[in-house]
DOLORO-919320 format. One record per residue: y, z, x of N, C-alpha, C in turn. Coordinates in pm, whole numbers, padded with zeros to 5 digits, always signed. Each point is the difference from the previous one (the first is absolute). Example, Ala and Ser with C-alpha at 12.3 -4.5 7.8 and 13.67 -1.06 7.14 Angstrom:
! residues 2
-00569+00780+01319+00119+00000-00089+00120+00000+00090 +00105-00072-00035+00119+00006+00082+00109+00073-00077 
//
This chain:
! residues 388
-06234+14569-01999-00135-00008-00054-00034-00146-00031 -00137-00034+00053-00056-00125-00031-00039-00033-00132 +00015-00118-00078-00071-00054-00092-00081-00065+00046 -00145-00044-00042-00112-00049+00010-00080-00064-00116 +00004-00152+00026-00082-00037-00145-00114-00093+00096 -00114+00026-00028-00103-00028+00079-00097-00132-00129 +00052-00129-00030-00053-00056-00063-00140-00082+00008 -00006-00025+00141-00110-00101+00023-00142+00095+00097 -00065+00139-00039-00041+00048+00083-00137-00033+00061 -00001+00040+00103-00101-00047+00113-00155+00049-00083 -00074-00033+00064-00165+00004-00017-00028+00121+00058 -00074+00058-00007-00006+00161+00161-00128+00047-00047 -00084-00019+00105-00109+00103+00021+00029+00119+00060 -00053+00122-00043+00067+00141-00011-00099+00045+00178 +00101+00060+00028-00139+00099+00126-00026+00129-00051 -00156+00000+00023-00047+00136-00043+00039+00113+00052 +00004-00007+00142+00034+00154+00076+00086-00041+00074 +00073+00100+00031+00097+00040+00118-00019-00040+00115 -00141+00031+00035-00023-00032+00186+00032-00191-00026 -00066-00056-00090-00033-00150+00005+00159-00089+00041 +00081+00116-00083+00158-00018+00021+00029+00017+00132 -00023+00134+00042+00049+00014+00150-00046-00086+00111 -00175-00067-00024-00083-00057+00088+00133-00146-00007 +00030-00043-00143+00090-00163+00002+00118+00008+00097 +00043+00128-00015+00151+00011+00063-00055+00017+00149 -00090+00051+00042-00034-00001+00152-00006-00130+00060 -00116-00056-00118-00024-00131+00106+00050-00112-00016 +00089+00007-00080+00094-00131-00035+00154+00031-00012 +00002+00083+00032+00182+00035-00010+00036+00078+00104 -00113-00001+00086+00111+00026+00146+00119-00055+00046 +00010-00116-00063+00067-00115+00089+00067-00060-00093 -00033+00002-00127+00031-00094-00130+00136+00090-00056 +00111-00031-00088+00096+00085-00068-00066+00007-00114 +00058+00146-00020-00020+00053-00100+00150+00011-00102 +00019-00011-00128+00142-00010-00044-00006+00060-00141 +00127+00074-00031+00054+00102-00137+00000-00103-00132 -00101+00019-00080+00005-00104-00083+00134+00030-00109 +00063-00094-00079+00079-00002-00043+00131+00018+00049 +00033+00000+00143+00148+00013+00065-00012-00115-00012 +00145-00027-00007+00035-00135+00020+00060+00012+00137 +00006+00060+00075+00050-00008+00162-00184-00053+00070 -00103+00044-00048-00103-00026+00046+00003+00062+00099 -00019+00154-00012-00048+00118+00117-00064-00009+00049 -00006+00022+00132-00181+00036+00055-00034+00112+00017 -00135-00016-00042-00015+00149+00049-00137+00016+00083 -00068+00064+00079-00093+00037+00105-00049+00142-00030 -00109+00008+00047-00103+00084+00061+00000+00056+00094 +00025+00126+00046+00088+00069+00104-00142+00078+00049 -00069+00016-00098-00167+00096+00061-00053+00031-00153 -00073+00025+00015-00098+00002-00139-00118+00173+00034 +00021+00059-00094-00046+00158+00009-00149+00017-00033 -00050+00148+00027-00133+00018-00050+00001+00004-00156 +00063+00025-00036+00010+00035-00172+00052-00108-00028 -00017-00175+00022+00023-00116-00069+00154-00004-00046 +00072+00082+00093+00154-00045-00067+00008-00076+00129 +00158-00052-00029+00075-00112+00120+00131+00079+00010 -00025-00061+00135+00142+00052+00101+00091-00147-00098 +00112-00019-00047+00102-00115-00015+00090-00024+00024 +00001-00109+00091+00190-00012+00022+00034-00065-00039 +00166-00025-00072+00075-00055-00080+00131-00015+00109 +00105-00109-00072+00107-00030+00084+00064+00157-00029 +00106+00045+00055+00021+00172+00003+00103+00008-00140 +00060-00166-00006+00095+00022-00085-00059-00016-00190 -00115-00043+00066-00062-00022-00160-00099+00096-00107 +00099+00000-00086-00016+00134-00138-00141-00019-00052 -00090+00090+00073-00100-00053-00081-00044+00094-00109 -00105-00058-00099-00043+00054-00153-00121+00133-00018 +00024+00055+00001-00122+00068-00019-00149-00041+00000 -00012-00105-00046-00089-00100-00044+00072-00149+00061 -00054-00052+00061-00001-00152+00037-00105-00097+00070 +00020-00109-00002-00142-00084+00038+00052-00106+00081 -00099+00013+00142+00023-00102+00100-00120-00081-00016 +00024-00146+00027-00072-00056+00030-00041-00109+00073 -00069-00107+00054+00015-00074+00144-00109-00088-00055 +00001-00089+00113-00104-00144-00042-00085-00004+00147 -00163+00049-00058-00031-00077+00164-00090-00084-00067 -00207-00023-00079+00008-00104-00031+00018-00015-00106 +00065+00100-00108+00053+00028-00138+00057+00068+00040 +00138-00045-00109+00094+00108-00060-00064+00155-00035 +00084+00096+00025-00061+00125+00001+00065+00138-00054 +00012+00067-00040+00112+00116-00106-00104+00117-00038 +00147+00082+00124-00061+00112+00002+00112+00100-00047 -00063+00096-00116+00099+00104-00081-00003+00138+00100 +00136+00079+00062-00025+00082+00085+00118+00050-00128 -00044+00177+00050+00065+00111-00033+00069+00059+00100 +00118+00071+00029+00072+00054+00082-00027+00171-00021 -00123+00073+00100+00027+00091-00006+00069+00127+00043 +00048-00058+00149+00059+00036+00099+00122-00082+00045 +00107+00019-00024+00109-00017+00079+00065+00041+00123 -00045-00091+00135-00041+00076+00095+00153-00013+00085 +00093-00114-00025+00122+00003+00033+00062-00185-00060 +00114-00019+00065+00013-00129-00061-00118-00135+00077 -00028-00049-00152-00100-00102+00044-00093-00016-00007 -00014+00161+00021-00160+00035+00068-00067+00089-00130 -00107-00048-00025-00072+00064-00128-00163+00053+00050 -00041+00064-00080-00136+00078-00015-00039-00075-00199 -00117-00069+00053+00003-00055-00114-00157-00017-00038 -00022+00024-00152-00189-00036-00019+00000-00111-00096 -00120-00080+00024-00018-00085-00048-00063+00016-00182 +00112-00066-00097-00075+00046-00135-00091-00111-00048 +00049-00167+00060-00163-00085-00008+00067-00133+00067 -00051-00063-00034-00003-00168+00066-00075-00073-00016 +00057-00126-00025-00072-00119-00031+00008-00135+00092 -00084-00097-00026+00058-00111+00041-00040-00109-00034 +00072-00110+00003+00029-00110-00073-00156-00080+00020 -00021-00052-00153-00106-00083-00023-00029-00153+00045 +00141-00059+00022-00020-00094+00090+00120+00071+00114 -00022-00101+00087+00070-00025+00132+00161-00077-00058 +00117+00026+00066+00096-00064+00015-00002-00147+00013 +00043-00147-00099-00030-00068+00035+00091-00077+00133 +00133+00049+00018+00096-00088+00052+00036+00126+00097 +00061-00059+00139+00098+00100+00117+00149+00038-00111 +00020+00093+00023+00123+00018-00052+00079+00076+00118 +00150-00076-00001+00081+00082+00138+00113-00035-00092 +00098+00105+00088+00133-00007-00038+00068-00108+00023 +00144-00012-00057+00109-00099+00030+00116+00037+00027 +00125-00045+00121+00088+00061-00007+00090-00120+00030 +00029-00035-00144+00079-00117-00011-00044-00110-00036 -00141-00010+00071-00026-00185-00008-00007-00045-00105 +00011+00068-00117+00015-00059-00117+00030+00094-00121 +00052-00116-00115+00000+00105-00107-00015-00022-00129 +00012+00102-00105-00047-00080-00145+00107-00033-00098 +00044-00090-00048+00097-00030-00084-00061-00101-00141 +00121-00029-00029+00023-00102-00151-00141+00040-00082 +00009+00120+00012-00062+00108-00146-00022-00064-00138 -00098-00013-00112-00043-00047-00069-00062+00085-00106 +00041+00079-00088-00061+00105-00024+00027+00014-00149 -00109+00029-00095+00061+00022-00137+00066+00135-00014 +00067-00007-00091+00084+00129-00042-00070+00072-00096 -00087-00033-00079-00065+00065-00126-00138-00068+00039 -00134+00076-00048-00143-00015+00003-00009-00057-00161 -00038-00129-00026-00011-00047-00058-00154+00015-00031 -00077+00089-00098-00094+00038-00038-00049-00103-00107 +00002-00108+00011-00080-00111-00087-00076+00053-00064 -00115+00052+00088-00151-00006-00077+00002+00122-00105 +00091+00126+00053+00052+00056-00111+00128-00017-00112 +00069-00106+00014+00058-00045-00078+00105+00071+00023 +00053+00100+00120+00089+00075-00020+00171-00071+00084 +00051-00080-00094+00095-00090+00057+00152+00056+00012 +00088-00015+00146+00082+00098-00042+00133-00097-00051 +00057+00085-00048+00181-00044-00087+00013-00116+00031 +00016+00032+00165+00060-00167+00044-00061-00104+00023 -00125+00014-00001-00113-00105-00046+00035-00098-00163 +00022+00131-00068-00034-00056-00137+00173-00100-00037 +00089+00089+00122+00128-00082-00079+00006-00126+00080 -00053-00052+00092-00082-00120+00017+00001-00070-00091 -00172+00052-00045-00072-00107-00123+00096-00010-00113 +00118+00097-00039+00086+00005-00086+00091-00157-00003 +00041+00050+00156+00138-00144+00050-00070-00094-00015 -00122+00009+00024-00046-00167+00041-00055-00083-00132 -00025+00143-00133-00037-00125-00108+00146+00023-00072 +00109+00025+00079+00118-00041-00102+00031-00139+00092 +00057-00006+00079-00033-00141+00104-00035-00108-00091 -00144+00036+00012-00088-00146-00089-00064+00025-00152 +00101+00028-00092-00014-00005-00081-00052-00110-00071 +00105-00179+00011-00015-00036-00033-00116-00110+00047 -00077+00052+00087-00123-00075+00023-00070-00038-00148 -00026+00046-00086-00051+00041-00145+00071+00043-00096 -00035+00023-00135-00005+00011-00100+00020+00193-00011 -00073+00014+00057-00052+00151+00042-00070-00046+00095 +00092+00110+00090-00059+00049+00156+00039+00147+00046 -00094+00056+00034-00024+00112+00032-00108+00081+00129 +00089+00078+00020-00095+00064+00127-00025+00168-00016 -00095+00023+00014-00041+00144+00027-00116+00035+00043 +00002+00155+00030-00134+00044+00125-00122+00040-00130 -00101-00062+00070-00137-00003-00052-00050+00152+00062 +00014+00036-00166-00071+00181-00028-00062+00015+00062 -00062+00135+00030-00140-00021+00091-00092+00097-00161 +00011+00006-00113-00029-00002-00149+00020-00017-00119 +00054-00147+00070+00043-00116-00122-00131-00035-00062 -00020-00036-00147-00070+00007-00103+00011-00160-00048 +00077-00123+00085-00004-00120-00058-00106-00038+00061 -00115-00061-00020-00118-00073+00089+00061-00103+00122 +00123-00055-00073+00023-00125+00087+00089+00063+00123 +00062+00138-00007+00077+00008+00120-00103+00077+00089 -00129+00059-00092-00097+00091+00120-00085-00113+00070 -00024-00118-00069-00047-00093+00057+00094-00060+00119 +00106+00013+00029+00085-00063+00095+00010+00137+00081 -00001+00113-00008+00058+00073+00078-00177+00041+00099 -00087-00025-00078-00146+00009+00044-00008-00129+00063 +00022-00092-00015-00039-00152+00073+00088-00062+00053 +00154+00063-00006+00111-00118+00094-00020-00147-00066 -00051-00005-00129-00044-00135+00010+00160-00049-00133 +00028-00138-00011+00138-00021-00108-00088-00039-00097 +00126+00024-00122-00038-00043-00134+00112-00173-00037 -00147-00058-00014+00095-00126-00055-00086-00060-00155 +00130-00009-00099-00063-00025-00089+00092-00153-00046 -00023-00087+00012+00105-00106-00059+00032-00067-00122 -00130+00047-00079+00073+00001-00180-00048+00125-00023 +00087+00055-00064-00067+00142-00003-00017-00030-00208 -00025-00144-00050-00031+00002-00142-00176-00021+00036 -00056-00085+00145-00067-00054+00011-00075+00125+00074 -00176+00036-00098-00042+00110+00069-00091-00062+00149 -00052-00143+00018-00050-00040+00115+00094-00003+00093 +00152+00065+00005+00086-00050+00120-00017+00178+00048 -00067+00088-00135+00016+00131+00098-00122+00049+00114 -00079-00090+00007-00104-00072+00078+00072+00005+00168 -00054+00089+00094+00020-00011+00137+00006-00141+00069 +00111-00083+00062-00009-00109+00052-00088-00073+00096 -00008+00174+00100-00111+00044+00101+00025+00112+00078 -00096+00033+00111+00006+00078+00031+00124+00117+00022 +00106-00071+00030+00086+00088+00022+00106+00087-00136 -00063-00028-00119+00084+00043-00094-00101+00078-00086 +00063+00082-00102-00086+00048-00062-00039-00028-00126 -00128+00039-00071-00062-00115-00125+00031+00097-00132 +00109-00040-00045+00060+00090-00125-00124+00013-00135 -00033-00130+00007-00083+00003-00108-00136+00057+00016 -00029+00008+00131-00136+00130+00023+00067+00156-00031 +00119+00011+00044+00057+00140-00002-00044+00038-00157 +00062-00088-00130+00024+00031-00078-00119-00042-00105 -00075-00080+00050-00089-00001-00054-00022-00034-00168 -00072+00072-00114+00000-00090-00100+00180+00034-00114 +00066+00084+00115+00105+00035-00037+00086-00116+00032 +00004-00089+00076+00130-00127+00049+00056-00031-00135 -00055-00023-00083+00051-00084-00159+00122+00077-00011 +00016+00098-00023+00078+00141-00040+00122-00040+00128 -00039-00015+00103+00098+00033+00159+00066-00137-00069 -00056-00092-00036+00037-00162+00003+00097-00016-00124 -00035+00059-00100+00103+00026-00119+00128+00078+00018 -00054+00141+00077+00192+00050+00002+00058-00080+00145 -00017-00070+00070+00028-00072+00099+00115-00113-00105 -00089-00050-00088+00051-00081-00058+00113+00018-00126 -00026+00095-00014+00037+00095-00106+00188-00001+00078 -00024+00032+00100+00160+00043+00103+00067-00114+00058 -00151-00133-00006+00095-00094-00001+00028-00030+00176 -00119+00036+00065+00007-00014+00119-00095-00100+00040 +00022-00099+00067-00061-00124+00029-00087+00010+00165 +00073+00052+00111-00122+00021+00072+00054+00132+00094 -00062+00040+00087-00006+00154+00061-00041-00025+00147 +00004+00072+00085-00014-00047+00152+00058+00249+00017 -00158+00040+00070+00042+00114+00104-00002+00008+00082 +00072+00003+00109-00045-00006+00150-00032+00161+00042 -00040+00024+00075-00034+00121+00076+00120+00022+00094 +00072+00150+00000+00045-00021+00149-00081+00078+00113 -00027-00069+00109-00080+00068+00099+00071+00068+00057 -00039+00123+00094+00061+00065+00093-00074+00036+00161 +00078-00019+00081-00144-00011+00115+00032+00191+00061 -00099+00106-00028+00083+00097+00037-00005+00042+00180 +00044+00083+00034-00037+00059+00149-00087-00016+00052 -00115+00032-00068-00150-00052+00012-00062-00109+00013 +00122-00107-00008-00035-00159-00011-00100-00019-00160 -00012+00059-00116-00042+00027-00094+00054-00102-00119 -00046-00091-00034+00059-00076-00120-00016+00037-00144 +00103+00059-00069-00016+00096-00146+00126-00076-00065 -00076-00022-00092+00103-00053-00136+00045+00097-00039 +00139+00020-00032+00044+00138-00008+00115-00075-00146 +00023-00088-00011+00072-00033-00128-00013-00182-00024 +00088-00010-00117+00012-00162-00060+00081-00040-00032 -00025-00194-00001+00119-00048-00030-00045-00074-00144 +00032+00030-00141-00017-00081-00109+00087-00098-00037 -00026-00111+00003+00138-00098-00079-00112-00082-00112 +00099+00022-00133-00066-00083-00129+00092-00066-00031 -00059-00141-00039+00085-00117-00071+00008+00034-00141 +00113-00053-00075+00010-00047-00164-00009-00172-00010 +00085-00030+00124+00002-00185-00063-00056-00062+00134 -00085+00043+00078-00067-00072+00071-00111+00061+00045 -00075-00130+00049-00176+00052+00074+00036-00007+00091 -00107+00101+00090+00053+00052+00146-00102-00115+00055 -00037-00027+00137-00065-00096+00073-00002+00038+00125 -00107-00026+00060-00072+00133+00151+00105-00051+00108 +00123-00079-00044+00135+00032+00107+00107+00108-00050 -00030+00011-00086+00063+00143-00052-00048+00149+00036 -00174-00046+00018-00071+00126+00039+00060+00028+00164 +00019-00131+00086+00028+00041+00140+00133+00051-00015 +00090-00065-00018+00181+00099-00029-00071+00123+00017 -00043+00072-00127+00002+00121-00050-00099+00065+00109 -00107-00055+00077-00012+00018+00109+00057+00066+00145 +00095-00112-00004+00068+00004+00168+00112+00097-00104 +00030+00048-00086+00135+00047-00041-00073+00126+00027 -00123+00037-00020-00050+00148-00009-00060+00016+00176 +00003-00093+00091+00028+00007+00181+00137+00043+00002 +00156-00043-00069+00082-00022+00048+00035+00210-00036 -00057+00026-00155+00040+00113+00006-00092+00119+00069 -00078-00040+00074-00055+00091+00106+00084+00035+00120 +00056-00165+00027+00056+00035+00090+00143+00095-00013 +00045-00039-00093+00132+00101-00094-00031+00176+00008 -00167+00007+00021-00023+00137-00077+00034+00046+00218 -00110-00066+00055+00033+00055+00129+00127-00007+00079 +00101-00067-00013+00083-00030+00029+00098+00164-00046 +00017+00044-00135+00024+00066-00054-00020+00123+00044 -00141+00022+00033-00089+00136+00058-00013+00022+00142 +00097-00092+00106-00028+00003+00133+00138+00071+00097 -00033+00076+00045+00107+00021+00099-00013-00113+00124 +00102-00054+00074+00016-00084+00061+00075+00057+00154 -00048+00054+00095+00082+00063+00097+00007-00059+00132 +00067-00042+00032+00007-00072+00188+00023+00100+00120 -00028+00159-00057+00052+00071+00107-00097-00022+00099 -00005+00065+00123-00051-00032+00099-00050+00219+00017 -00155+00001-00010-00044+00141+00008-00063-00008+00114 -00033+00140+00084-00118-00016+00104-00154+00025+00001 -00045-00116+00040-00161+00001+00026-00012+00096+00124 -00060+00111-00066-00071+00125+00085-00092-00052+00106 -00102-00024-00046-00161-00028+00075-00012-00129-00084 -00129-00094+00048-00062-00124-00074-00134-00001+00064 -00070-00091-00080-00116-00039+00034-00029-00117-00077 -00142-00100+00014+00027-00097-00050-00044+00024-00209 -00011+00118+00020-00057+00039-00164+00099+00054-00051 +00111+00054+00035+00120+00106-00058+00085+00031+00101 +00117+00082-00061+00122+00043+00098+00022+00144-00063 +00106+00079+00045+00051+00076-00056+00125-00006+00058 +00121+00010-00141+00112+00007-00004+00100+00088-00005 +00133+00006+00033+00071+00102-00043+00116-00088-00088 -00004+00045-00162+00094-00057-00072+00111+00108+00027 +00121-00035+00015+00157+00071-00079+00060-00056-00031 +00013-00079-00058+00026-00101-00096+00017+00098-00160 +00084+00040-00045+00025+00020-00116-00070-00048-00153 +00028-00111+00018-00078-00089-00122-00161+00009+00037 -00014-00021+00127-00131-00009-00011-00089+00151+00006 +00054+00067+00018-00055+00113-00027-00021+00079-00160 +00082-00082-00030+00010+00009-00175-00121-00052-00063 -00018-00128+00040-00141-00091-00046-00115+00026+00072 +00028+00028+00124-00124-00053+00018-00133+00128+00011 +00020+00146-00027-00092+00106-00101-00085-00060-00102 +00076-00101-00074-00027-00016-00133-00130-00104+00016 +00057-00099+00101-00128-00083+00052-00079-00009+00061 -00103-00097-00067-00118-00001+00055-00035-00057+00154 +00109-00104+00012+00027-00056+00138+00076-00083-00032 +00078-00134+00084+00149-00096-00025-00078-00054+00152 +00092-00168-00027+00018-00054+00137+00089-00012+00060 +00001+00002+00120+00130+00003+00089-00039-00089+00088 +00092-00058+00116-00022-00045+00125+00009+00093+00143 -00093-00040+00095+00007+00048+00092+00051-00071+00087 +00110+00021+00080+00093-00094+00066-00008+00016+00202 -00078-00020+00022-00007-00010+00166+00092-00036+00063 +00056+00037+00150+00077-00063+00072-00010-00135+00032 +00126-00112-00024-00046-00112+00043-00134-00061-00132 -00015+00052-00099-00081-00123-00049+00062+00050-00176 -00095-00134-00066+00045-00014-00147-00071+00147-00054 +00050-00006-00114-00019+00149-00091-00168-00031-00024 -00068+00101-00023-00159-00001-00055-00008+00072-00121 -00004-00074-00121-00013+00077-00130-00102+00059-00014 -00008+00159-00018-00134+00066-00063-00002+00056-00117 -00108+00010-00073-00032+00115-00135-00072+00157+00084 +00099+00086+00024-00068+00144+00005+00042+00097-00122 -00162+00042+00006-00061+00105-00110+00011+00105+00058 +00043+00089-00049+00043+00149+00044-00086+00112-00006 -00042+00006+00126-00099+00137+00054+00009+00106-00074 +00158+00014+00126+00061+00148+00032+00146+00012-00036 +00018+00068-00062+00173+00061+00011+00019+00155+00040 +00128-00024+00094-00027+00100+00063+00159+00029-00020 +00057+00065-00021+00169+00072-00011+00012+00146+00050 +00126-00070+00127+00048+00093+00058+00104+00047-00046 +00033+00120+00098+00121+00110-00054+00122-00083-00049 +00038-00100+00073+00094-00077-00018-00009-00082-00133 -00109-00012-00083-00006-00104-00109-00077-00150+00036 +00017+00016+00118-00080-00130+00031-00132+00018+00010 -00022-00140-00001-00166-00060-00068-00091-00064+00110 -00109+00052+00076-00065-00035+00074-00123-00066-00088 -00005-00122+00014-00126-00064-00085-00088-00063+00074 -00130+00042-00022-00133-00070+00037+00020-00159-00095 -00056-00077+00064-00046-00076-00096-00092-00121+00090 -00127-00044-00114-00086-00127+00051+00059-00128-00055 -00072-00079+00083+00092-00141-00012-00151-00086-00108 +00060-00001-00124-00081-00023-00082-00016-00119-00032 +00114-00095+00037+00005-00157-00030+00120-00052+00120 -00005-00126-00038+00136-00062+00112+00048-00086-00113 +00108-00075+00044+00070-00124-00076-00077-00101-00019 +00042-00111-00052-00057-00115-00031-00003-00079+00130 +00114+00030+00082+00017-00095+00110-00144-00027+00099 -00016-00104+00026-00085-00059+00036-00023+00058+00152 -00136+00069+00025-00051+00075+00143+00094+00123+00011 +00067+00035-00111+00075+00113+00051-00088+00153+00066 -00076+00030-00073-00095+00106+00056-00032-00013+00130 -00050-00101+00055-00011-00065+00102+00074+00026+00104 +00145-00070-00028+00120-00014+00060+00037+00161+00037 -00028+00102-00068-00013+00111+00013-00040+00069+00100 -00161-00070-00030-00048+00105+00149+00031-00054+00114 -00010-00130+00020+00089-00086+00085+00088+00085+00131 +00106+00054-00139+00102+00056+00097-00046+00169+00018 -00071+00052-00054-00086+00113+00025-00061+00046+00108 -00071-00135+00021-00120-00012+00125+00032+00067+00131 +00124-00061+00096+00055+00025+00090+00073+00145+00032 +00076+00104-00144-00009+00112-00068-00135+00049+00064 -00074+00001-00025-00156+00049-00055-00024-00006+00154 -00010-00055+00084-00107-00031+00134+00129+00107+00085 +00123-00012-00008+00096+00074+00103-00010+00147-00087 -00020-00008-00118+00009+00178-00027-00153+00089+00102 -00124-00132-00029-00128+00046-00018+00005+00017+00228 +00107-00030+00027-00020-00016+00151+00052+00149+00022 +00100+00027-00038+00097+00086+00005-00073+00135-00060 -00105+00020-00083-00086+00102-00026-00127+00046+00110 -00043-00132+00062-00090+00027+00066+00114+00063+00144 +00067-00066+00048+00029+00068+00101+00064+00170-00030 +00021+00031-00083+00048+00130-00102-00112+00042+00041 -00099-00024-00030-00129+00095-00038-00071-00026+00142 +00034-00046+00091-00080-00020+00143+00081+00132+00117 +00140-00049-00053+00076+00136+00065-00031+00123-00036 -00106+00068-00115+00028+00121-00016-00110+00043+00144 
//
């Protein structure tokens, strides 16, 4: 039995009647395949004769189990999905089947997509292990024993230094102000109420927060005997490419004033523990899986890979490289369509190619080696479809 998680779904204008269905399959799928949606063998299946009472003659490969219910569907100038019922089992293969509806796709396919057998494949996997829910604040264990290690580390940056995740209904003004604005707190006499005064834009203005209350903030400040204060934000960039302050870094002096080279440290120290947090949260895999089909928008894969079948349900998408015969690796970001799991446990995944690497023309470099792909598949169809 198949699993099916259908994440990214299509657009579909519905067809009203039956005939409008039968009229599509006449005049555009004489010649065109028709295929068992959700096999991962990618069945075909055909139109054997079509009846007075709007059912279909269907043939199937003889060896393939089909559902009571299943849906073929084919591309002529849209994608197209059609839900058939099995009411007749007329021998192997061969079905008596009525149509219960059909739709089809709101745009057109943007890219050729053909198979691969060999020319390439996907490796050095990139993938978090846990969904790091920032914007809900929902951080897991090994996230937090992170931020744990890393302010025992640098303790002695300060006087007091400390790190923790910014509530998402924390009640201090100054941490909802940072967790709302990403913006730092620098205060450098904290006896002096004009230093709680925003420097500029990029920090936040304590003494607007607090308003005709500062006197009070400025006395138990002083009161504890703390001379100046510096919060940094830590950012997080999520799946989404999404920048959310999701916690902070506080360090307060007793016997010294801090000075805006203290603000950068505490800065690049709150880059260095981002990179700590992903580093932490990433599975790292060099196996080598197979690319099913491609196109220049997406692929679909078959993971068995152990580990990665562990993670990668959980995610939203990871980058990997795509490694061609004869040329350098092509880093991509794919976002995950489709998951599809067969009897065996393995993982057939849709996925769109949502970003590339930093490397310079890589997208490019991509279709590049695509192109030549693309013109010998697109030759190799027409003469297919000239022979019938």
């Amino acid at each position: 039995m198949f699993k099916i998680e259908q994440r990214k779904p299509r657009e579909f204008n519905s067809f009203e009647a039956v005939e409008d269905v039968i009229n599509l399959l006449k005049e555009q799928f004489s010649t065109r395949k028709l295929y068992v949606k959700y096999d991962v063998e990618k069945a075909e299946a055909s139109i054997n004769e079509y009846n007075e009472d709007n059912t279909l003659m269907v043939v199937l490969d003889p060896n393939y189990q089909a559902e009571k219910k299943f849906v073929i569907y084919g591309l002529s100038d849209k994608y197209v999905e059609i839900d058939l019922e099995i009411v007749e089992d007329c021998g192997p293969g061969y079905y008596k089947c009525k149509i219960i509806e059909a739709r089809r796709a709101v745009e057109g396919r943007r890219d050729l997509r053909f198979k691969l057998n060999g020319e390439a494949v996907a490796t050095n996997f990139r993938i978090s292990k846990h969904t790091v829910e920032v914007s809900r604040f929902n951080i897991p264990t090994s996230i937090k024993v992170v931020l744990d290690q890393f302010q025992s580390v640098n303790l002695k940056f300060s006087d007091k230094f400390n790190i923790d995740v910014l509530s998402a209904d924390t009640k201090d003004p100054v941490l909802r102000s940072i967790k709302n604005s990403a913006k730092t707190l620098f205060v450098s006499n904290l006896s002096d109420a004009e230093t709680y005064k925003a420097v500029d834009d990029e920090f936040i203005d304590v003494a607007q927060i607090y308003g005709h209350d500062l006197g009070q903030l400025v006395k138990k400040n002083v009161e504890r005997g703390f001379k100046s204060m510096i919060i940094v934000p830590v950012i997080y960039i999520t799946e989404d490419e999404k920048s959310v302050p999701f916690a902070y870094i506080q360090a307060i002096s007793k016997d010294e004033y801090f000075d805006i080279d203290k603000v950068m440290e505490l800065k690049i120290m709150s880059l260095q523990l981002v990179e700590r947090i992903r580093d932490a949260n990433t599975l790292y895999a060099s196996v080598h899986q197979q690319i099913v089909d491609i196109c220049r928008g997406g692929a679909k894969l078959k993971i068995t890979d152990g580990e990665l079948k562990k993670y990668i349900p959980k995610s939203k998408g990871f980058i990997f490289d795509i490694v061609f015969k004869l040329q350098a690796p092509l880093t991509i970001y794919g976002e995950i369509k489709t998951i599809i799991m067969d009897q065996e446990g393995d993982i057939f995944l849709g996925v769109d190619f949502a970003g590339n690497s930093s490397r310079k023309d890589e997208i490019k470099r991509f279709y590049d080696v695509l192109k030549p792909m693309e013109t010998e598949y697109k030759s190799k169809l027409i003469k297919s479809i000239k022979s019938r």
